[in-house]
VOGU-3710 file (C-alpha; in Angstrom, 3 decimals, decimal comma):
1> xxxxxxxxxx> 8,003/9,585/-23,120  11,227/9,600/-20,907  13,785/7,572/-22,804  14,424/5,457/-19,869  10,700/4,417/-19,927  11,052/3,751/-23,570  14,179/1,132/-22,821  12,427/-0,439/-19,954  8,566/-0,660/-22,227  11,504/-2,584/-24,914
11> xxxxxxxxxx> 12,504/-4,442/-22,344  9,088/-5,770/-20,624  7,673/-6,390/-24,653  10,751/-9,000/-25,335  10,589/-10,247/-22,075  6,687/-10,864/-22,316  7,069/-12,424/-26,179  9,505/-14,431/-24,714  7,449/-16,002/-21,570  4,514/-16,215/-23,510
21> xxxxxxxxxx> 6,166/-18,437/-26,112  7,710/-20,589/-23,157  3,971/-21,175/-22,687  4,001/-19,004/-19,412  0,462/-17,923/-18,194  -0,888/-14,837/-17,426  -1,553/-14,396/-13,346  -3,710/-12,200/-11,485  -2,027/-10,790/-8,265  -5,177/-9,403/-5,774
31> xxxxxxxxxx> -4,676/-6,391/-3,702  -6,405/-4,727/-0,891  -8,581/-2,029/-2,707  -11,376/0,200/-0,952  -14,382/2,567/-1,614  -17,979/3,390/-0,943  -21,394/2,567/-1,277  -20,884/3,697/-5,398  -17,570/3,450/-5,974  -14,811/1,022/-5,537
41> xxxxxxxxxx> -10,724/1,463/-5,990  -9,843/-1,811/-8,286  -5,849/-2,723/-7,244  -3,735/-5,943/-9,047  -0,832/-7,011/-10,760  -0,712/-8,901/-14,002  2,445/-11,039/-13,990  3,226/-14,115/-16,771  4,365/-17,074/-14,205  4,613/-20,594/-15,196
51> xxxxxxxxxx> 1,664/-23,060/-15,836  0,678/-24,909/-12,465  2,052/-28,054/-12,454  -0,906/-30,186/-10,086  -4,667/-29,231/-9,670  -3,149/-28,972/-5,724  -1,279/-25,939/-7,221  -3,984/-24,026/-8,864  -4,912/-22,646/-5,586  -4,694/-19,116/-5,190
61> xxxxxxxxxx> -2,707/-18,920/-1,859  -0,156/-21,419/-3,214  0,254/-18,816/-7,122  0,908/-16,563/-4,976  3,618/-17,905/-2,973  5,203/-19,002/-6,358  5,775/-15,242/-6,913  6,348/-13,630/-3,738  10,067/-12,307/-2,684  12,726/-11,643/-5,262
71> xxxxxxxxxx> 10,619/-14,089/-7,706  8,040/-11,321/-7,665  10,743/-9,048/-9,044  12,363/-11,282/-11,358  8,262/-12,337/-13,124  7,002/-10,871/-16,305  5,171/-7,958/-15,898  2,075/-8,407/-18,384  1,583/-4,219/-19,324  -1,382/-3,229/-20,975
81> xxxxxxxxxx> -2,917/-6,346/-20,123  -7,350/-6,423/-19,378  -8,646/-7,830/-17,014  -12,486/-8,240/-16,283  -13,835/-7,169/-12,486  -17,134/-8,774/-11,297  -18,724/-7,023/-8,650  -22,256/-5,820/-7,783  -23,642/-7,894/-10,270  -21,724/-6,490/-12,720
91> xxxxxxxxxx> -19,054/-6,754/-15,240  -16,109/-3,941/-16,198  -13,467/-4,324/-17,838  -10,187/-2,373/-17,303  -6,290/-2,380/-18,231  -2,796/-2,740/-16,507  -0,520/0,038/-17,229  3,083/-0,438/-18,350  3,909/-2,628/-15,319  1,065/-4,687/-15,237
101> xxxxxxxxxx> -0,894/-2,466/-12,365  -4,412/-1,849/-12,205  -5,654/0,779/-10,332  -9,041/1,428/-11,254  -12,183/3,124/-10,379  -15,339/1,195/-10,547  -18,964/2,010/-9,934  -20,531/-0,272/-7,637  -23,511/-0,473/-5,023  -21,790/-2,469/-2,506
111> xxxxxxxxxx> -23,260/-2,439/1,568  -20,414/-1,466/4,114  -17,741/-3,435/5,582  -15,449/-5,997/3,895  -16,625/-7,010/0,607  -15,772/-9,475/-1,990  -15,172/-9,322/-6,132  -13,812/-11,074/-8,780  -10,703/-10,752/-11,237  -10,845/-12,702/-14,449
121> xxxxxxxxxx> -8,618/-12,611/-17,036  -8,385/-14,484/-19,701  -5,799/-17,648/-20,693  -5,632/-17,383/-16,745  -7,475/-17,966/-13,088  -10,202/-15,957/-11,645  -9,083/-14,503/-8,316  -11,007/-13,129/-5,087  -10,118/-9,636/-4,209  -11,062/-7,641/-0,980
131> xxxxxxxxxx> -12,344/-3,949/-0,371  -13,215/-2,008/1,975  -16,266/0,188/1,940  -16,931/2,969/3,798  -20,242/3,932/5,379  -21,144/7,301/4,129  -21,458/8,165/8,179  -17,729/7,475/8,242  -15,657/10,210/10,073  -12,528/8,931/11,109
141> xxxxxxxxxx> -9,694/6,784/9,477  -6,371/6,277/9,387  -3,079/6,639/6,909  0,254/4,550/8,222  3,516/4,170/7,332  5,170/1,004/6,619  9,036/0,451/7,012  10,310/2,307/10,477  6,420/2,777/11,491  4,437/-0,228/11,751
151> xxxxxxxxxx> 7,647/-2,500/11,579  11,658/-1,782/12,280  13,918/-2,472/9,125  17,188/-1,715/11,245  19,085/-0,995/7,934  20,517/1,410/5,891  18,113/2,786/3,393  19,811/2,076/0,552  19,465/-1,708/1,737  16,180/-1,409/2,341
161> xxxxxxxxxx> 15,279/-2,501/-1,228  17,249/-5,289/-0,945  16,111/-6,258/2,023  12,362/-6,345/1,126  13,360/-7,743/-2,200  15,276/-10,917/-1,333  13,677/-11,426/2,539  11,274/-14,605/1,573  10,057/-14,392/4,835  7,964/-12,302/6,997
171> xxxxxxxxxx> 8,616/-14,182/10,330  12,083/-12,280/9,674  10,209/-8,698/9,686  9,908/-7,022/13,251  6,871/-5,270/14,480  7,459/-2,112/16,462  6,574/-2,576/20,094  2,893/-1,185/20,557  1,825/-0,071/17,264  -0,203/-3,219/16,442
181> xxxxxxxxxx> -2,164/-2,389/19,863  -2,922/1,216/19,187  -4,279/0,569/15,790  -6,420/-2,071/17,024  -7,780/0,179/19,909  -8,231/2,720/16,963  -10,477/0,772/14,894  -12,104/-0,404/18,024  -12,924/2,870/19,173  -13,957/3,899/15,983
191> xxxxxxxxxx> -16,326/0,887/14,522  -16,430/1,316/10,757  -12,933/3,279/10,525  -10,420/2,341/7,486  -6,723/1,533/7,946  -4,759/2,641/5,003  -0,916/1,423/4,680  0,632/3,739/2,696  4,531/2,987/2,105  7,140/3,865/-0,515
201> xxxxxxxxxx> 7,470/0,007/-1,328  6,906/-1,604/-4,631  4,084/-3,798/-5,219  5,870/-6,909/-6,014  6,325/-6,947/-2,054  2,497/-6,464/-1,153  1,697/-10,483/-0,476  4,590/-10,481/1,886  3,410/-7,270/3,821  0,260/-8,191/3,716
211> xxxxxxxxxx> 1,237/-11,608/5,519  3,466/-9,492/7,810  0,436/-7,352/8,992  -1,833/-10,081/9,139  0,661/-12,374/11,731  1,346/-9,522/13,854  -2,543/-8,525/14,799  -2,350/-5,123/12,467  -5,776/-4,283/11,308  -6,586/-5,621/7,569
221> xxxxxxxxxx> -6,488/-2,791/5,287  -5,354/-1,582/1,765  -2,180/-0,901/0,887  -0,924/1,575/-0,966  2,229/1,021/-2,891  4,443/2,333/-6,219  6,000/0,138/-9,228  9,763/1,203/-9,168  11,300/2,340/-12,463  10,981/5,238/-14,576
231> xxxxxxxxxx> 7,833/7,338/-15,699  6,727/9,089/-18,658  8,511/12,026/-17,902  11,765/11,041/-15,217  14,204/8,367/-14,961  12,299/6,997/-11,294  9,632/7,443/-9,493  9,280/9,726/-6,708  8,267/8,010/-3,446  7,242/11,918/-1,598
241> xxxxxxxxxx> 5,277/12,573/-4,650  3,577/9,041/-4,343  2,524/9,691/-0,750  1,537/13,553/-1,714  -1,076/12,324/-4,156  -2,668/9,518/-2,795  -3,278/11,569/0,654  -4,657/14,237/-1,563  -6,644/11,750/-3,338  -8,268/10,228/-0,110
251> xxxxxxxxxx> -8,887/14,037/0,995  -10,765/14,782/-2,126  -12,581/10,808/-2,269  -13,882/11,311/1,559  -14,047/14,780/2,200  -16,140/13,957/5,552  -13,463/11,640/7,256  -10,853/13,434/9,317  -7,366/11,228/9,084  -5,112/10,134/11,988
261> xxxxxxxxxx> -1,442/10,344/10,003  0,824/7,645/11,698  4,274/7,929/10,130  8,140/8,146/11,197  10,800/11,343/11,768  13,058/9,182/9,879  12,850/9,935/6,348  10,087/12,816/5,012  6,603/11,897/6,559  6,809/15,229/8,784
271> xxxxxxxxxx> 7,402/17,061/6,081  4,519/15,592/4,013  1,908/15,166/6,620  2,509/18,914/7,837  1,593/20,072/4,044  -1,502/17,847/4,047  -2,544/19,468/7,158  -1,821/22,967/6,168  -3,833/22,253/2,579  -7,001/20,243/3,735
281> xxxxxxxxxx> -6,901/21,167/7,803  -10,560/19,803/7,297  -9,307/16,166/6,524  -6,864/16,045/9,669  -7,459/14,683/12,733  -4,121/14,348/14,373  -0,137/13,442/12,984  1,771/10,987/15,132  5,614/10,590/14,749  7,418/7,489/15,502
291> xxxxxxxxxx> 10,638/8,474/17,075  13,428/6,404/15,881  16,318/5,482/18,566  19,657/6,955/17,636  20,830/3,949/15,573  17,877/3,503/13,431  18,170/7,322/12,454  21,715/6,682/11,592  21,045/3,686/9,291  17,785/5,688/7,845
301> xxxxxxxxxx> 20,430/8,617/6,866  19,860/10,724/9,970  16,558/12,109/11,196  14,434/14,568/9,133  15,760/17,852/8,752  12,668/19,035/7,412  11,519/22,406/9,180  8,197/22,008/10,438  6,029/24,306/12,162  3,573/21,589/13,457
311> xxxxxxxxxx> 1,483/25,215/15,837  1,159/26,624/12,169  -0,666/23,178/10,524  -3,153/23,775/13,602  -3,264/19,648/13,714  -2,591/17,935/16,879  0,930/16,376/16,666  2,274/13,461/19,236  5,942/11,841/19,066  6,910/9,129/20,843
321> xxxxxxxxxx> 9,680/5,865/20,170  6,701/3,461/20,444  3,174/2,641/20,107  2,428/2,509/23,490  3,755/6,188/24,003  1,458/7,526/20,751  -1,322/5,787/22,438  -1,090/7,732/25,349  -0,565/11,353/23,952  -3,340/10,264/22,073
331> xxxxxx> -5,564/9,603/24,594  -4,599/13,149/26,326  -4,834/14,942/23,364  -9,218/13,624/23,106  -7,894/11,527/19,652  -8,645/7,826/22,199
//
C-alpha cells in the first residue's frame, strides 16, 4: 500500500478510537444507487457523528443536515465498517472501504422504477435508500456532468474544492440556463430512461447536490462520486480515471442502452467521452458539450486542449453555451 494511504488509514483509526470513546455514533449516509430486475448498485457513507440530542432529531433528514458542508469533511469516517441491506425480502450484509464507502453489488428481484431498501447498521439508525431499476426493455439513458454542466461554479478550479466544501447552501449554487429543461424533456421522451450524475466531487458533498438537483427541477438520479485522498497505489485519486471506469462499467452492466453523454469543454469530458465512443460505439447515442463563455474557461484553466476527432468516434456530437441550444441540435440531429 502507498505510504500516503498508510498515514491517512493511521490517521482515520485514531480518529475513529477517539470519537467512539467520546461516545460518538455510527451514521448511515444514503445515496442514490441503481440496477435491474436482479441486481442492485448498494451506495453509502459510514460516518461517527454525535448522539442525537431530542427524539425530534433522530429524523433522518435532520442527521443529515448535521453532516452536510464542511462538517461532512471534518466527521469520522467509520472504514471497514458493515452494514446490513434489506431489500427484496432479503438480508446482505456488506463493508465500507477505508473511507467508510459502500459500493456494493446486490442480487435482488426488484419491479422497475424507483424502489425502496433499507440500511441498518448496528449501535446506529436504519436508513431508507433509493434505486433506480431499469426495465430490461431499457434503451436509452443518460451520463451528466456536474460542476460547469448542470450548474456554473464561476471559479477557479483550484477553488472549486473549497467552494463545494465550505458552501452550506445550495440556494447559493447556480443552475445553467436550460439544462434542467432538456433533461426533463429527455426523460419525458424516453419513459423509463436513467439519469446518471457523474462528477469528480467527493461524496461528503452528495446531500447538498442532491438538494441542489432536486430545487432546480433536474431529474432524480444517482450520483456518482469519488472519496478524495490517496489509494493503494498513488498519493490521490484520479478524477479522469474515476469517470473512465464507471462509464465503462455502465457499458458493460447495460450493454442494450445507448448513452446520451452531457458534459463540458472545460476540463477533460471531450477527451473522455470521445474514448468511450471510440471503445463501445454500441453504448453511444450522442455527446453534447457545454460551451463555457470566455470567463468561465479562464477560471476552469482554459478550455480543453484535448485533440478530438469527434467524425472518427462516429457518435453524434452537439456544442452549444446552454441547454436550450443542446436541445435544439438535439432535436435536428433525431436524438429529441
Amino acid at each position: 500500500m502507498h505510504r500516503a494511504a498508510r498515514i491517512e488509514d493511521a490517521v482515520h483509526e485514531f480518529r475513529q478510537k477517539r470519537a467512539i470513546n467520546e461516545g460518538q455514533v455510527p451514521t448511515v449516509i444514503p445515496y442514490t444507487g441503481y440496477g435491474s430486475t436482479t441486481w442492485v448498485r448498494v451506495l453509502c457513507r459510514v460516518l461517527l457523528t454525535k448522539r442525537p440530542r431530542s427524539r425530534a432529531s433522530r429524523k433522518l433528514g435532520t442527521r443529515q443536515e448535521s453532516v452536510r458542508g464542511w462538517r461532512s469533511f471534518t466527521s469520522v469516517p467509520y472504514g471497514k465498517a458493515e452494514v446490513t441491506v434489506h431489500v427484496g425480502g432479503a438480508e446482505h450484509v456488506v463493508s465500507a472501504d477505508r473511507g467508510g464507502v459502500v459500493d456494493a453489488v446486490i442480487e435482488a428481484a426488484l419491479e422497475p422504477g424507483w424502489q425502496n431498501l433499507s440500511i441498518a447498521i448496528r449501535g446506529g439508525e436504519t436508513v431508507e435508500a433509493r434505486v433506480f431499476v431499469l426495465d430490461p426493455s431499457t434503451r436509452f439513458g443518460v451520463v451528466s456532468d456536474i460542476d460547469d454542466t448542470v450548474m456554473v461554479t464561476a471559479l477557479p478550479r483550484p477553488l472549486l474544492a473549497a467552494w463545494n466544501t465550505f458552501v452550506l447552501d445550495e440556494h447559493a449554487r447556480v443552475p445553467t440556463p436550460g439544462m434542467a429543461v432538456l433533461l426533463e424533456r429527455l426523460t419525458t421522451e424516453n419513459p423509463g430512461s436513467p439519469v446518471v450524475y457523474l462528477s469528480t466531487g467527493a461524496w461528503n458533498v452528495a446531500p447538498t447536490l442532491t438538494r441542489f438537483l432536486s430545487r432546480n427541477l433536474y431529474p432524480s438520479g444517482p450520483l456518482l462520486l469519488t472519496d478524495w485522498g490517496p489509494t493503494h497505489d498513488r498519493w490521490f485519486r484520479s478524477g479522469r480515471e474515476h469517470k473512465r471506469g464507471n462509464l465503462r462499467r455502465l457499458a458493460r452492466e447495460f450493454p442494450d442502452v445507448r448513452w446520451l453523454l452531457i458534459g463540458d469543454d472545460g476540463q477533460h469530458d471531450e477527451e473522455i467521452y470521445s474514448e468511450f465512443a471510440t471503445d463501445f460505439p454500441s453504448s453511444i447515442s450522442a455527446v453534447a458539450i457545454r460551451q463555457l463563455s470566455t470567463s468561465e474557461a479562464v477560471l476552469a484553466g482554459k478550455r480543453s486542449k484535448d485533440d478530438i476527432n469527434t467524425q472518427r468516434t462516429g457518435a453524434t456530437w452537439v456544442y452549444s453555451p446552454d441547454g436550450a441550444g443542446l436541445s435544439t441540435q438535439l432535436t435536428q440531429a433525431g436524438i429529441l
